[in-house]
C-alpha positions, -999 to +999 in steps of 0.1 A: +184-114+203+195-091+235+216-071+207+193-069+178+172-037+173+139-036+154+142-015+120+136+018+116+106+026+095+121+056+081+143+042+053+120+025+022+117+031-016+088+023-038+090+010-073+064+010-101+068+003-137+107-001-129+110+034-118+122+040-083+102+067-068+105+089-033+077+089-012+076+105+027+047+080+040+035+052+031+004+037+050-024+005+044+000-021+039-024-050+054-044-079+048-074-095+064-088-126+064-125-128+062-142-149+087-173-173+076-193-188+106-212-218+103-238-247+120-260-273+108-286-275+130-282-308+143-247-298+160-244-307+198-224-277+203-241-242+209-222-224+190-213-218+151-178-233+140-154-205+125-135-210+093-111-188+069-127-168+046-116-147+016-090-121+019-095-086+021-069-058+011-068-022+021-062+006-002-028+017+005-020+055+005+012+070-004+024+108+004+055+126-014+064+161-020+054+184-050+080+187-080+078+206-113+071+188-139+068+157-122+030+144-132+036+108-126+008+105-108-014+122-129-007+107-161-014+073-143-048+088-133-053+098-165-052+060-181-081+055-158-119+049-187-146+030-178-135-001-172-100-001-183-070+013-168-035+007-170-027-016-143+008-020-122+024-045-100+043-023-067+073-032-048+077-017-014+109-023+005+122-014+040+154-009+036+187-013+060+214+009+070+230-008+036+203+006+014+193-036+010+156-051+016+150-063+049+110-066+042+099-061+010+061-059+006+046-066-035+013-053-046-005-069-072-023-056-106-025-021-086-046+015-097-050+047-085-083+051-068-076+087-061-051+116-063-052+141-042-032+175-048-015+194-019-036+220+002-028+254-003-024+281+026-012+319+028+005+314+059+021+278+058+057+270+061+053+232+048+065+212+020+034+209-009+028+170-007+007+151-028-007+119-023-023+088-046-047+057-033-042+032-045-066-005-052-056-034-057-059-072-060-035-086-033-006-082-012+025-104-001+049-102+028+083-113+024+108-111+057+147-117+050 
């Protein structure tokens, strides 16, 4: 273990509808489990008696620079009617200095909850990024 480094968070891809696509940041990759509390009232003990609830996924967020004619993200908002959208499973990988999957996180029946375009300003030197929320109904961790 002495000559083992952790991995760089730096090097990941993200892949949706079998497309790989490029993002600078991706954040929100947990899971929680809920907590229920209980006692009868006839317990000796004074306090309640905690159990595993249900689990409870945040919205992940992913950042990427602006291209021409690149409206991914839009066209997937755009699927989005009362009630119905166009639902996707997501693979995100951390990736080793061999471009393989180290950890590889998969997101389940996932939709955009919002899109947000860059901000705009007169005096900014910065790359336009974009970014897309994104819901959905569970999350797995797998560790090679």
């Amino acid at each position: 273990m002495a000559d083992e480094y952790p991995f760089s968070k730096f090097h990941f891809q993200v892949e949706w509808a079998g497309t790989k696509i490029g993002f600078t940041e991706v954040s929100g990759l947990d899971v929680e489990t809920e907590v229920i509390e209980y006692r009868h009232g006839a317990s000796p003990e004074y306090h309640k008696t905690k159990m595993p609830g249900m689990q409870k996924y945040s919205d992940i967020t992913m950042k990427r620079g602006t291209f021409a004619g690149d409206n991914e993200f839009y066209a997937w908002w755009n699927t989005v009617a009362l009630n119905t959208i166009e639902r996707r499973d997501l693979t995100i990988s951390l990736l080793n200095e061999g471009h393989e999957p180290v950890v590889v996180w998969k997101i389940k029946n996932a939709w955009p909850k919002k899109v947000q375009s860059t901000d705009l300003k007169a005096d900014g030197n910065e790359v336009a990024i974009e970014s897309i929320e994104i819901a959905h109904e569970g999350l797995t961790i797998q560790n090679d």
